[in-house]
Each structure stands twice: as C-alpha cells, then as structure tokens.
mmCIF file as Biopython writes it, N, C-alpha, C and O atoms, coordinates in Angstrom:
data_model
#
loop_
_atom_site.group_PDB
_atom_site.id
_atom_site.type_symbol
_atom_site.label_atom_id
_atom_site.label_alt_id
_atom_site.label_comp_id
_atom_site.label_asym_id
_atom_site.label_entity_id
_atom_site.label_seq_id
_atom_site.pdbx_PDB_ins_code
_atom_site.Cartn_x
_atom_site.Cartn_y
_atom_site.Cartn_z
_atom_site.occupancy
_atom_site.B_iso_or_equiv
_atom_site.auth_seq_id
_atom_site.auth_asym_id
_atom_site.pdbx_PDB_model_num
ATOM 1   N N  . UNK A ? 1  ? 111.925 -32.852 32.294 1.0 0.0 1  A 1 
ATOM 2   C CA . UNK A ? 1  ? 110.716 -33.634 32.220 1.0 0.0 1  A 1 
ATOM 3   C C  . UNK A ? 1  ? 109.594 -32.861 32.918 1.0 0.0 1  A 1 
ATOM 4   O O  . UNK A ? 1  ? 109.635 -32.479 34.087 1.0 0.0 1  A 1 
ATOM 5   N N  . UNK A ? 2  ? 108.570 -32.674 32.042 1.0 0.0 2  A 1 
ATOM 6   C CA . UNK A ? 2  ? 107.369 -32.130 32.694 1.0 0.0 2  A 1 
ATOM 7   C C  . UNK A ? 2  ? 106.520 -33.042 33.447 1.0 0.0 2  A 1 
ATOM 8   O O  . UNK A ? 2  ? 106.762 -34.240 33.299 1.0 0.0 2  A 1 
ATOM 9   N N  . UNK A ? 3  ? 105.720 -32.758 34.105 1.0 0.0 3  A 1 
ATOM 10  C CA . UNK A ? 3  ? 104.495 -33.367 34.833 1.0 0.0 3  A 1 
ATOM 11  C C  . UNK A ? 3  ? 103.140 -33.250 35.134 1.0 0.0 3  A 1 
ATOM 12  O O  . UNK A ? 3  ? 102.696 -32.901 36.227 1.0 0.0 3  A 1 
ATOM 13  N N  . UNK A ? 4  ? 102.597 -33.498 34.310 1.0 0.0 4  A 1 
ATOM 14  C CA . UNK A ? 4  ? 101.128 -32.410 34.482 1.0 0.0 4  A 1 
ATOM 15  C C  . UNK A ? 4  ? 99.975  -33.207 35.541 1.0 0.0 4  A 1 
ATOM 16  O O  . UNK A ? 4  ? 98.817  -32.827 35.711 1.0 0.0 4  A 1 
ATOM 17  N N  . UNK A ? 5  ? 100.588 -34.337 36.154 1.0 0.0 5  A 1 
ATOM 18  C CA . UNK A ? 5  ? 99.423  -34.633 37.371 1.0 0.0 5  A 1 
ATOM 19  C C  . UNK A ? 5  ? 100.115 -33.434 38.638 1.0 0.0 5  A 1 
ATOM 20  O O  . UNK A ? 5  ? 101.155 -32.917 39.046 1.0 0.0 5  A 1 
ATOM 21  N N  . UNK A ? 6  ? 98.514  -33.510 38.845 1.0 0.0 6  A 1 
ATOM 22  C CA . UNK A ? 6  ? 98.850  -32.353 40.318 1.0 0.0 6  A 1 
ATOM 23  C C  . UNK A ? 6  ? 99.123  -33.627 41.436 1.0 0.0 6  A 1 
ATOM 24  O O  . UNK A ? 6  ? 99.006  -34.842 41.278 1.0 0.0 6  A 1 
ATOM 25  N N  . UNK A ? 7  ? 99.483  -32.931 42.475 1.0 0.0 7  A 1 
ATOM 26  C CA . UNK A ? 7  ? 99.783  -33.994 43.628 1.0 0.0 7  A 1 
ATOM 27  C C  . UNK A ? 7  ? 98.445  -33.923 44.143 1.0 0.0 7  A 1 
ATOM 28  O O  . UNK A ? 7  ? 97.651  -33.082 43.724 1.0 0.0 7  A 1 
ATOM 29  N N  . UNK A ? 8  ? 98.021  -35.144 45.435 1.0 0.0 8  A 1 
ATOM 30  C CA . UNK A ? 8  ? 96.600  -35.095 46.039 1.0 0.0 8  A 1 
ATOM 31  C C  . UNK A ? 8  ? 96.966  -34.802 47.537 1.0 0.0 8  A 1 
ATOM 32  O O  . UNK A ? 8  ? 98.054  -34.906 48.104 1.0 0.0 8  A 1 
ATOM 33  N N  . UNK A ? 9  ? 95.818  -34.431 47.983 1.0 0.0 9  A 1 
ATOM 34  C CA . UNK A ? 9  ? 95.954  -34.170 49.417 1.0 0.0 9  A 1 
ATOM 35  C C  . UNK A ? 9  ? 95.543  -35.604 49.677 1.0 0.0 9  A 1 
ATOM 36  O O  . UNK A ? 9  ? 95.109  -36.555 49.027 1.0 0.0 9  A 1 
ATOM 37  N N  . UNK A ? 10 ? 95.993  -35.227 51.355 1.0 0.0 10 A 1 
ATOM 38  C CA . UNK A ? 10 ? 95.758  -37.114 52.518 1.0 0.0 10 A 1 
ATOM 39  C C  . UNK A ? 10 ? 94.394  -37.268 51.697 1.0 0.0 10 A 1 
ATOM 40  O O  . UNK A ? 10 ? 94.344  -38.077 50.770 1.0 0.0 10 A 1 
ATOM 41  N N  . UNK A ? 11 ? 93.276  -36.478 52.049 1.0 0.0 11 A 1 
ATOM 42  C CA . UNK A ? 11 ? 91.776  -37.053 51.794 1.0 0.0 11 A 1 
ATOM 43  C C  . UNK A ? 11 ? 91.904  -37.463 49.977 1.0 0.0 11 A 1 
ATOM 44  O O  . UNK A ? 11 ? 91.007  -38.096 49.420 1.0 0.0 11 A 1 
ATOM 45  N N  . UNK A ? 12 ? 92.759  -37.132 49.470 1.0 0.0 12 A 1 
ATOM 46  C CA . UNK A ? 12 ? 92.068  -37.457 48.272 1.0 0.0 12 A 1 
ATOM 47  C C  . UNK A ? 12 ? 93.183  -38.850 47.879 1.0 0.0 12 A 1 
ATOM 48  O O  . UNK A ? 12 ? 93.003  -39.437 46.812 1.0 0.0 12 A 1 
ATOM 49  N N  . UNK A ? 13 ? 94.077  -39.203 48.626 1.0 0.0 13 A 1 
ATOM 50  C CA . UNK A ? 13 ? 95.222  -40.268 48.428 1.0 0.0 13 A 1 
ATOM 51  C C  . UNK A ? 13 ? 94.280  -41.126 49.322 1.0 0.0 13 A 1 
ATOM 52  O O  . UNK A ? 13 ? 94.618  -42.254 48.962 1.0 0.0 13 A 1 
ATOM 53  N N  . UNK A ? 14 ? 93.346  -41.298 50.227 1.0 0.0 14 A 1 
ATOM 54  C CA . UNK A ? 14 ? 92.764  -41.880 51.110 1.0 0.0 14 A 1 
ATOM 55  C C  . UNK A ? 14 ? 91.565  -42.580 50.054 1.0 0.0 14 A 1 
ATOM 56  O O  . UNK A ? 14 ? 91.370  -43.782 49.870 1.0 0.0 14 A 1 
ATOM 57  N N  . UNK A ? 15 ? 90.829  -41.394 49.421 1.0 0.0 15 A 1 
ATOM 58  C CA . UNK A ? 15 ? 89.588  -41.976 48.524 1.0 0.0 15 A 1 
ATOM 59  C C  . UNK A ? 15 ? 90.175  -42.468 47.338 1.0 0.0 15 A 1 
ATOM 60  O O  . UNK A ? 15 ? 89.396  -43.012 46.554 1.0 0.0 15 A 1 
ATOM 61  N N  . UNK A ? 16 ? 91.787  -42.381 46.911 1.0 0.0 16 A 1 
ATOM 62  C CA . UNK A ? 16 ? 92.616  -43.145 45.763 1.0 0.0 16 A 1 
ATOM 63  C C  . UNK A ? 16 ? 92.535  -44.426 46.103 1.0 0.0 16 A 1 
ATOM 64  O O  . UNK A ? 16 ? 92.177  -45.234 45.246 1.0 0.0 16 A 1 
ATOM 65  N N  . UNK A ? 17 ? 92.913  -44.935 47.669 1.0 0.0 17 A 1 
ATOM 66  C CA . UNK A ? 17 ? 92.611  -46.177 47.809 1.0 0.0 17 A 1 
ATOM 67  C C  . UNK A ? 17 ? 91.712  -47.096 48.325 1.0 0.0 17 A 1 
ATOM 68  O O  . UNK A ? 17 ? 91.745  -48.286 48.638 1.0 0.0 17 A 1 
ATOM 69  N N  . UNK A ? 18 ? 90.808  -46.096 48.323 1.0 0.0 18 A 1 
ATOM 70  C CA . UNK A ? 18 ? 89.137  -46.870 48.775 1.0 0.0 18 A 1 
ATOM 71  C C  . UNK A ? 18 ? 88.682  -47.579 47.450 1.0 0.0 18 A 1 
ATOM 72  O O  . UNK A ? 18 ? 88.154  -48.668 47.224 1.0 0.0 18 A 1 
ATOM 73  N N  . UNK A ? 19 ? 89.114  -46.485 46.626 1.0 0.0 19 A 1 
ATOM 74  C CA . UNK A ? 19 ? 88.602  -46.541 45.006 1.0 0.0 19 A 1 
ATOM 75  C C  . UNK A ? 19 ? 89.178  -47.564 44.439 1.0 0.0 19 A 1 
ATOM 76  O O  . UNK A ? 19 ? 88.539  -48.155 43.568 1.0 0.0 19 A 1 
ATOM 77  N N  . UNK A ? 20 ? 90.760  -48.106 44.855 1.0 0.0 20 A 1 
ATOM 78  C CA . UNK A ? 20 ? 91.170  -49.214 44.403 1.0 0.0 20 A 1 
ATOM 79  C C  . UNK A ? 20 ? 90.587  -50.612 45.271 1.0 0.0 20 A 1 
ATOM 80  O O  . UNK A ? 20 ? 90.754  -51.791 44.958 1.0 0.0 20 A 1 
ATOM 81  N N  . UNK A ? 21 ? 90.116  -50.257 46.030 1.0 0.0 21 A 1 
ATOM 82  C CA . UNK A ? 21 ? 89.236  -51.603 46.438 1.0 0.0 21 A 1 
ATOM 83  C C  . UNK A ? 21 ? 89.958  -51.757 48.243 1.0 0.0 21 A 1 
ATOM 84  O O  . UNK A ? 21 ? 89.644  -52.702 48.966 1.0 0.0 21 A 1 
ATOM 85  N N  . UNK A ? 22 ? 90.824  -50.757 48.645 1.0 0.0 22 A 1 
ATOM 86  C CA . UNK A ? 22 ? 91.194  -50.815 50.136 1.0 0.0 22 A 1 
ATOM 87  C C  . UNK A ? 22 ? 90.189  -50.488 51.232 1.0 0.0 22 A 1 
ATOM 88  O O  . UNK A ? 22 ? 89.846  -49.307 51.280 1.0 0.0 22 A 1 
ATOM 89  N N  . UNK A ? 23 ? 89.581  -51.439 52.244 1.0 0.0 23 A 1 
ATOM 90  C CA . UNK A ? 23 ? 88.573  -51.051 53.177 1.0 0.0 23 A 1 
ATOM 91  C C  . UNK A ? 23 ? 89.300  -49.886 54.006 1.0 0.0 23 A 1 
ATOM 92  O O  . UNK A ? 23 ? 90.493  -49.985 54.291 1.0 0.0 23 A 1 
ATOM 93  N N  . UNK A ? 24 ? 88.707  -49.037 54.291 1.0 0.0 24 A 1 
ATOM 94  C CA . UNK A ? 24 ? 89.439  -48.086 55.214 1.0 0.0 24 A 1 
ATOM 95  C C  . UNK A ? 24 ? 88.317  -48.140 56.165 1.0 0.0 24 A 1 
ATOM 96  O O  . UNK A ? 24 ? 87.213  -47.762 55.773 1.0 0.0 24 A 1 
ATOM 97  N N  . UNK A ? 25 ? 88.505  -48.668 57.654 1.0 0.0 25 A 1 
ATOM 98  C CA . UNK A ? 25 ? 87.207  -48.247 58.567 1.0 0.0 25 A 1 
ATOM 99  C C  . UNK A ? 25 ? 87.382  -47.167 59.355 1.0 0.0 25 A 1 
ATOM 100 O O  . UNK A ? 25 ? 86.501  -46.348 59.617 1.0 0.0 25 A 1 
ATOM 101 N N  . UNK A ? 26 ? 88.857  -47.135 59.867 1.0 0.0 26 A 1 
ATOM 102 C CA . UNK A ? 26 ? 89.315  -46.102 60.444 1.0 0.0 26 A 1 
ATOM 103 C C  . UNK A ? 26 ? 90.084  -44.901 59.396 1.0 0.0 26 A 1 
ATOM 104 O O  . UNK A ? 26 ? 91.126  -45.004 58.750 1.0 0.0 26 A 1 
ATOM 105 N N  . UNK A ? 27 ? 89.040  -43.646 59.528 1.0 0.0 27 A 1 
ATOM 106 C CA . UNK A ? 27 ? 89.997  -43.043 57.816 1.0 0.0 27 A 1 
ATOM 107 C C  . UNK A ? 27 ? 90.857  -42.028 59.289 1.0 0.0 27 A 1 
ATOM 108 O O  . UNK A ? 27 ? 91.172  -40.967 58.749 1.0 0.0 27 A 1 
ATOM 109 N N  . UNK A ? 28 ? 91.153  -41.988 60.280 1.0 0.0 28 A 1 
ATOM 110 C CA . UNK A ? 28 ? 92.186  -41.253 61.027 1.0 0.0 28 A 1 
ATOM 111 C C  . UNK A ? 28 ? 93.399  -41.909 61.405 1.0 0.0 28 A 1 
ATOM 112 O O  . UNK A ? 28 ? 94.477  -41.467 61.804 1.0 0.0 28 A 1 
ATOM 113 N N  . UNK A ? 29 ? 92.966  -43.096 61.183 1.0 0.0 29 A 1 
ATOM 114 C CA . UNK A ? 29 ? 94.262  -44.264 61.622 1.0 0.0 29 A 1 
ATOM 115 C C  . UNK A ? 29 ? 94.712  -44.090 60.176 1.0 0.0 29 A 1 
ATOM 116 O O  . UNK A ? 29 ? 95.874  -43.689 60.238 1.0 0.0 29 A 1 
ATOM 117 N N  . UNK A ? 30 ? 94.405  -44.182 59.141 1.0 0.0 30 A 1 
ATOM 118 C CA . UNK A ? 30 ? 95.112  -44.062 58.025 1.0 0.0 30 A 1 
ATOM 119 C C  . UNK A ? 30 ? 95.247  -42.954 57.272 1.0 0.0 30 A 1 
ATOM 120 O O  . UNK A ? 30 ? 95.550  -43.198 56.104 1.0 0.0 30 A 1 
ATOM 121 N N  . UNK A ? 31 ? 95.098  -41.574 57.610 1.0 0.0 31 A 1 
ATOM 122 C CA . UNK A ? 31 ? 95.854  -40.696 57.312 1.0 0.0 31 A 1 
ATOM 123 C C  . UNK A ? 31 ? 96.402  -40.759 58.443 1.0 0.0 31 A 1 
ATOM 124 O O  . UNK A ? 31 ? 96.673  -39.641 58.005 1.0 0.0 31 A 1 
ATOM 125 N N  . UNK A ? 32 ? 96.953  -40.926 59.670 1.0 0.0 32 A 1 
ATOM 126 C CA . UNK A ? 32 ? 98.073  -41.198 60.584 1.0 0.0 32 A 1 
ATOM 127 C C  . UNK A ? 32 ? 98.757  -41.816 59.864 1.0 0.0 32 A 1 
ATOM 128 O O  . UNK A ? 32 ? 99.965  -41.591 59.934 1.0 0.0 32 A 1 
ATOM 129 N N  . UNK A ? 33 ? 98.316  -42.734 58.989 1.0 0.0 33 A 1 
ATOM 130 C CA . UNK A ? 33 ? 99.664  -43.636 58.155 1.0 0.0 33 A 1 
ATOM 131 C C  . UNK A ? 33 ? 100.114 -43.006 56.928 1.0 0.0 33 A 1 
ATOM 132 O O  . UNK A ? 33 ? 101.185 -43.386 56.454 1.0 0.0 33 A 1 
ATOM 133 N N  . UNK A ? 34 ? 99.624  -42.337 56.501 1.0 0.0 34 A 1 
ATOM 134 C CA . UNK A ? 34 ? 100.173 -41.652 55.213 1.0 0.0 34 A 1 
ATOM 135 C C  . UNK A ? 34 ? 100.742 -40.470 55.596 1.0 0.0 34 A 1 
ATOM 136 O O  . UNK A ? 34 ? 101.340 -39.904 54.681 1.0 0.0 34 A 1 
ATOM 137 N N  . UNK A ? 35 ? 100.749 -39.833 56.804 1.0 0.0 35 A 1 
ATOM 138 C CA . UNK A ? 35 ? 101.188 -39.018 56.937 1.0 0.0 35 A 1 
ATOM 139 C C  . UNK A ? 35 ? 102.977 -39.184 57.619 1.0 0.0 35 A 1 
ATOM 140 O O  . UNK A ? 35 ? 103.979 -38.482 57.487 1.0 0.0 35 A 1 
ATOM 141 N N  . UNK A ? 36 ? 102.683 -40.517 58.388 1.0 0.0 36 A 1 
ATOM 142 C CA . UNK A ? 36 ? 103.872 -40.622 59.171 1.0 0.0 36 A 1 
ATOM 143 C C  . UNK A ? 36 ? 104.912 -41.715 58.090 1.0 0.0 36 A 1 
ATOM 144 O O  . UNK A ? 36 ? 106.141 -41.731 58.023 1.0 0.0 36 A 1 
ATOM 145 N N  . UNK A ? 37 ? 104.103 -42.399 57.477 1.0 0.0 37 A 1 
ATOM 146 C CA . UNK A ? 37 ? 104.689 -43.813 56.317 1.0 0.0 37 A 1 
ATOM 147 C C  . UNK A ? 37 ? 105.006 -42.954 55.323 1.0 0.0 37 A 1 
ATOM 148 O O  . UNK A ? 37 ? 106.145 -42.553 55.086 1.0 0.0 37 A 1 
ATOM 149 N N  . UNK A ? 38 ? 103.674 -42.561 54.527 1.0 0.0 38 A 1 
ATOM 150 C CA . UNK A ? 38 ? 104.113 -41.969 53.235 1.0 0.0 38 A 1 
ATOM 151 C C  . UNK A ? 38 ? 103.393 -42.509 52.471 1.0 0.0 38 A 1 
ATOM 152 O O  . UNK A ? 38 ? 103.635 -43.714 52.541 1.0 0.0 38 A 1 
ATOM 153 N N  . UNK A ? 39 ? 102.302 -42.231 51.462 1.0 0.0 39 A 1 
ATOM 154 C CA . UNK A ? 39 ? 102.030 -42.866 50.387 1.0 0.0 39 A 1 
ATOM 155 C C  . UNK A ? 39 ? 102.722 -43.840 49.511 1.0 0.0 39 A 1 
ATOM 156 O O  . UNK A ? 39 ? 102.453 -45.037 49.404 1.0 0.0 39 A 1 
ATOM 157 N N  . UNK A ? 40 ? 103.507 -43.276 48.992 1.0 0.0 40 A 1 
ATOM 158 C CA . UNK A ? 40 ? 104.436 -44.236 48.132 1.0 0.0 40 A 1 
ATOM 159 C C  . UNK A ? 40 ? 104.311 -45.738 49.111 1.0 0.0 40 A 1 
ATOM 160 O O  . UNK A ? 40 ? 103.573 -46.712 48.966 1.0 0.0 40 A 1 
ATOM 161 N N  . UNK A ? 41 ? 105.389 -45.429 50.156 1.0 0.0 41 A 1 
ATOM 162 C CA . UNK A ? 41 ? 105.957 -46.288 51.102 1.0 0.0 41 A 1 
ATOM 163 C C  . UNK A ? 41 ? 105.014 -47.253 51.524 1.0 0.0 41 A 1 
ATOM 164 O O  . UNK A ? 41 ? 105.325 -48.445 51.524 1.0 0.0 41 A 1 
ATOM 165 N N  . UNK A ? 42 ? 103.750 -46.819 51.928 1.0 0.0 42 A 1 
ATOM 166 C CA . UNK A ? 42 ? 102.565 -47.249 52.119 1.0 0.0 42 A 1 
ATOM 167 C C  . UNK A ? 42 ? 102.218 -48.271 51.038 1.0 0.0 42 A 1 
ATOM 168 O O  . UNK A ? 42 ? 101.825 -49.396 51.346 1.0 0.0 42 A 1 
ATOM 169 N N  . UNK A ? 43 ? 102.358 -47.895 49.829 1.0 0.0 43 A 1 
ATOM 170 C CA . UNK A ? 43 ? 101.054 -48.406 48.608 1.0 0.0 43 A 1 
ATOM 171 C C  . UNK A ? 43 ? 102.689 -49.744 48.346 1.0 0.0 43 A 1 
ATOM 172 O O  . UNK A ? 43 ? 102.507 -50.832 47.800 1.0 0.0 43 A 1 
ATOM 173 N N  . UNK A ? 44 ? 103.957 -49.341 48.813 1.0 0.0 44 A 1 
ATOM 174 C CA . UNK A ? 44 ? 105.038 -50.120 48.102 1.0 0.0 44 A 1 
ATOM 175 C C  . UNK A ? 44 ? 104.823 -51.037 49.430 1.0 0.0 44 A 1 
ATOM 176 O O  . UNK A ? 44 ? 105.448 -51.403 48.434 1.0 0.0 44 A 1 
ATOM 177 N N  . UNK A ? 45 ? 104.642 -51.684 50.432 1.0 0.0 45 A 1 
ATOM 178 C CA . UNK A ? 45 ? 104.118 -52.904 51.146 1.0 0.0 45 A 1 
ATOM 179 C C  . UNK A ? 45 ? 103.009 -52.944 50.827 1.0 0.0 45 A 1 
ATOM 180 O O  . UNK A ? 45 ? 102.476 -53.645 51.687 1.0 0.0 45 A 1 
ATOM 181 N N  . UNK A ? 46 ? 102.215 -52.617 50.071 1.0 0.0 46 A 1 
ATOM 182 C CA . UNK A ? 46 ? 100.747 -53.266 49.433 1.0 0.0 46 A 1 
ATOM 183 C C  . UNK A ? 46 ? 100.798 -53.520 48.144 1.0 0.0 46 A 1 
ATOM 184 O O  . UNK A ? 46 ? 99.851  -53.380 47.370 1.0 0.0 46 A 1 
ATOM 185 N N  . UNK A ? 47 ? 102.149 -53.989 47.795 1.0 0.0 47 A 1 
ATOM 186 C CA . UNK A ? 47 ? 102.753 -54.054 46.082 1.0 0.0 47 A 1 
ATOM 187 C C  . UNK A ? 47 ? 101.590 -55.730 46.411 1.0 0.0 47 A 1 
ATOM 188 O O  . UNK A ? 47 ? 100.373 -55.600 46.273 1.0 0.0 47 A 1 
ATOM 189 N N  . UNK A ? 48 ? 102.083 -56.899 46.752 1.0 0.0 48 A 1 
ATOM 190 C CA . UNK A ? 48 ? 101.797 -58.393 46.923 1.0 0.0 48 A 1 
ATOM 191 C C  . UNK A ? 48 ? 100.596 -58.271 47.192 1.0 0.0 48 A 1 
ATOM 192 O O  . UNK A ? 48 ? 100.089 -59.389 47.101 1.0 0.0 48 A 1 
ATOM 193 N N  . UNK A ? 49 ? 99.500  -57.164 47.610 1.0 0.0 49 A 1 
ATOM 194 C CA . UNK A ? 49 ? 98.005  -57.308 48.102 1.0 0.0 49 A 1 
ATOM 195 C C  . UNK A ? 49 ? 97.360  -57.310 46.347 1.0 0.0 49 A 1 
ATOM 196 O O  . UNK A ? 49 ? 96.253  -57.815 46.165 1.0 0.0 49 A 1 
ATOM 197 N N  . UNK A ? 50 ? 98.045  -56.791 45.283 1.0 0.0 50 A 1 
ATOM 198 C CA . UNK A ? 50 ? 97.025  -56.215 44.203 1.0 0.0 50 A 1 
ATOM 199 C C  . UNK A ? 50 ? 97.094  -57.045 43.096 1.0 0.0 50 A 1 
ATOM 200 O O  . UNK A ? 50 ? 98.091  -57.593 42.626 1.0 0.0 50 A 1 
ATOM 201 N N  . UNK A ? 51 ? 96.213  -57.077 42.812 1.0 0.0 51 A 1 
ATOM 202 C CA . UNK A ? 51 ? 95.880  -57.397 41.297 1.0 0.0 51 A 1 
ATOM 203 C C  . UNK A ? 51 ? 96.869  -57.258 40.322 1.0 0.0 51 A 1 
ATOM 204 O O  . UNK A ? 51 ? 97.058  -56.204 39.713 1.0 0.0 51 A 1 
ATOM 205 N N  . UNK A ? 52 ? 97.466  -58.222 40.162 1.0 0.0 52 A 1 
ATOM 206 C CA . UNK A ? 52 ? 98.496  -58.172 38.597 1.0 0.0 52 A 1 
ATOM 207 C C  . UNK A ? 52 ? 98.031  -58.167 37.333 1.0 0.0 52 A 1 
ATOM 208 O O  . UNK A ? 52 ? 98.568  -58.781 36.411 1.0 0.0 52 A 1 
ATOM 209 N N  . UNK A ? 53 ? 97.091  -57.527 37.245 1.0 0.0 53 A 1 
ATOM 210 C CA . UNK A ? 53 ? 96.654  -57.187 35.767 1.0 0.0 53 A 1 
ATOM 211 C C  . UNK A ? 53 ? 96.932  -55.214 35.014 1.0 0.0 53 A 1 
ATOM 212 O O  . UNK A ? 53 ? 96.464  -54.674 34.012 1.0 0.0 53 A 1 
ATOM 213 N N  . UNK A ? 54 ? 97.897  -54.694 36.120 1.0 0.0 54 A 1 
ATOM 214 C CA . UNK A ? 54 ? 98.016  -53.512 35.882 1.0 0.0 54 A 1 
ATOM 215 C C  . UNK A ? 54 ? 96.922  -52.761 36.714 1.0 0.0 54 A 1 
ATOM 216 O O  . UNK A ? 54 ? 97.488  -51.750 37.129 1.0 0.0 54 A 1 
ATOM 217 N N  . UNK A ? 55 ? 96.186  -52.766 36.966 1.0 0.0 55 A 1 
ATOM 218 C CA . UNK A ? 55 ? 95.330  -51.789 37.748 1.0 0.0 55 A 1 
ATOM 219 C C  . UNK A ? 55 ? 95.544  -51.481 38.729 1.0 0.0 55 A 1 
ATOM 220 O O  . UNK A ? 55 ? 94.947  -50.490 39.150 1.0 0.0 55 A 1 
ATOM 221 N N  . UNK A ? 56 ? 96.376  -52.078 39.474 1.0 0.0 56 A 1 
ATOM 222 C CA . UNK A ? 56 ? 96.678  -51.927 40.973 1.0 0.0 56 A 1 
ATOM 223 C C  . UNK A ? 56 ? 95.337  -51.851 42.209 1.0 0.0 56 A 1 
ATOM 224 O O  . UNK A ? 56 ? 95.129  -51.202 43.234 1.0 0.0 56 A 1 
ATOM 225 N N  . UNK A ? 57 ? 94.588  -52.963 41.388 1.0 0.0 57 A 1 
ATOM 226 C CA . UNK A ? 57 ? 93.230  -53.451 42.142 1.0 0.0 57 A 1 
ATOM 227 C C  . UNK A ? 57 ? 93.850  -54.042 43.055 1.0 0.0 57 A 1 
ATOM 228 O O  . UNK A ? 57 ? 94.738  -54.841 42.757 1.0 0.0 57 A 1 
ATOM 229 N N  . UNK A ? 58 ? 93.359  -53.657 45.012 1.0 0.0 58 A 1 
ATOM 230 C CA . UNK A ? 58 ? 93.681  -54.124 45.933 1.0 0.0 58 A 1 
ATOM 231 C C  . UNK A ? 58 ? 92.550  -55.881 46.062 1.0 0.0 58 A 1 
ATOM 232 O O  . UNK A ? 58 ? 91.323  -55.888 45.965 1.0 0.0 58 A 1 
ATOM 233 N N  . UNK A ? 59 ? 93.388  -57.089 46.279 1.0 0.0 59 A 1 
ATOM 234 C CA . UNK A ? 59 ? 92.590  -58.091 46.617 1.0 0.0 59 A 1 
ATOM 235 C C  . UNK A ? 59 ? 91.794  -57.820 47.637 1.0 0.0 59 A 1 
ATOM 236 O O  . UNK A ? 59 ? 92.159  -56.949 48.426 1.0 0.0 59 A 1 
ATOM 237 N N  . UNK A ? 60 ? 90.481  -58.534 47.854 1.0 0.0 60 A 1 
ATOM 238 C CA . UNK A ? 60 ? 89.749  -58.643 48.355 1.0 0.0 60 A 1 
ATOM 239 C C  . UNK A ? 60 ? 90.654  -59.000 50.100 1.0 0.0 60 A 1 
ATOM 240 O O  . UNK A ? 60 ? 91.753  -59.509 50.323 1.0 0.0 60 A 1 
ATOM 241 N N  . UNK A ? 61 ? 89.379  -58.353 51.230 1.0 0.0 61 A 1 
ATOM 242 C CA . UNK A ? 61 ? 89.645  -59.070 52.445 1.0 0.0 61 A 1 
ATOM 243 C C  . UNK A ? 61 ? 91.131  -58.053 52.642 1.0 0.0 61 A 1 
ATOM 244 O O  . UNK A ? 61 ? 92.042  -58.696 53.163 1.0 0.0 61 A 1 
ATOM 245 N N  . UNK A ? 62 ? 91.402  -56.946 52.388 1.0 0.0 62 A 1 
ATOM 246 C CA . UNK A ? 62 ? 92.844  -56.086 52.846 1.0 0.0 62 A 1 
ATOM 247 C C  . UNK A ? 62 ? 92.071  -54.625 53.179 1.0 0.0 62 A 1 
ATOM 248 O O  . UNK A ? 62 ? 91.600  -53.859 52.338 1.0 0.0 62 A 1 
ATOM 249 N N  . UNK A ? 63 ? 92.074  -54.411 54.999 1.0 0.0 63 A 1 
ATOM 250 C CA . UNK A ? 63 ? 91.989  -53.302 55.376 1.0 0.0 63 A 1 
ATOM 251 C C  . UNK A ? 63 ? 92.623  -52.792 55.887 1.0 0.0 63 A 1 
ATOM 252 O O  . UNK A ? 63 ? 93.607  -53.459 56.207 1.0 0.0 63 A 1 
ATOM 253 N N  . UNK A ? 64 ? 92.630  -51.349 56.359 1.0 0.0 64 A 1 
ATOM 254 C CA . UNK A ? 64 ? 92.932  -50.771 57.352 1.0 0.0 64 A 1 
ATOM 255 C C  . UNK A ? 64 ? 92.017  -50.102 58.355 1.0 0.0 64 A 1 
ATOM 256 O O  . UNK A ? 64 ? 91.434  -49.024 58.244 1.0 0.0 64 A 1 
ATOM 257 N N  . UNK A ? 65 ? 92.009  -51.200 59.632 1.0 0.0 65 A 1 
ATOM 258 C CA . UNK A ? 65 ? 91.447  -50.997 61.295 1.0 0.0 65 A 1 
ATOM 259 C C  . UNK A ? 65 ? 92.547  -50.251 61.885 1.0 0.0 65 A 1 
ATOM 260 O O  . UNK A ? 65 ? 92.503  -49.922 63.071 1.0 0.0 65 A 1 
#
C-alpha cells in the first residue's frame, strides 16, 4: 500500500487543529502534548469533542490552556 500524504511537523499538526476549530492559547503546552501524547492519541480523546458530520469539526468552547 502506497501513501502519498507526507507526514506534518508539531507546528503544522498544531495549525491542523486550530483549523479544525481547537482554541490553542498556549501553542508550547500543546506541542508538549503532541510531543509526549502523540497526535493520534491526542486527536483519539477528542473523538466525543467533534462534529459527527465527518469533518472532524472540533465543538465549540474545547481548548487547550
């Protein structure tokens, strides 16, 4: 199986989930979390925050302080 997405760096997995609607105020506290959690791991306890219409739009009122 091929794969033609490239992987992203922290900053660009960080502006992946600003873009889905995640407040980030602290962006060092949360690449501390993606770095030590993991993306995946991370975005898989923010499965119940999103939008069930497929987009994986984060609900309103979900940050990271």
């Amino acid at each position: 199986m091929r794969y033609n997405k490239q992987p992203l760096d922290h900053d660009e997995l960080i502006h992946s989930l600003t873009e889905r609607g995640l407040a980030i105020e602290d962006k060092a506290r949360a690449l501390r979390y993606l770095k030590n959690v993991g993306y995946y791991r991370l975005t898989g306890y923010m499965y119940h925050l999103q939008s069930n219409d497929g987009h994986h739009i984060v609900l309103t009122l979900v940050s990271i302080r």
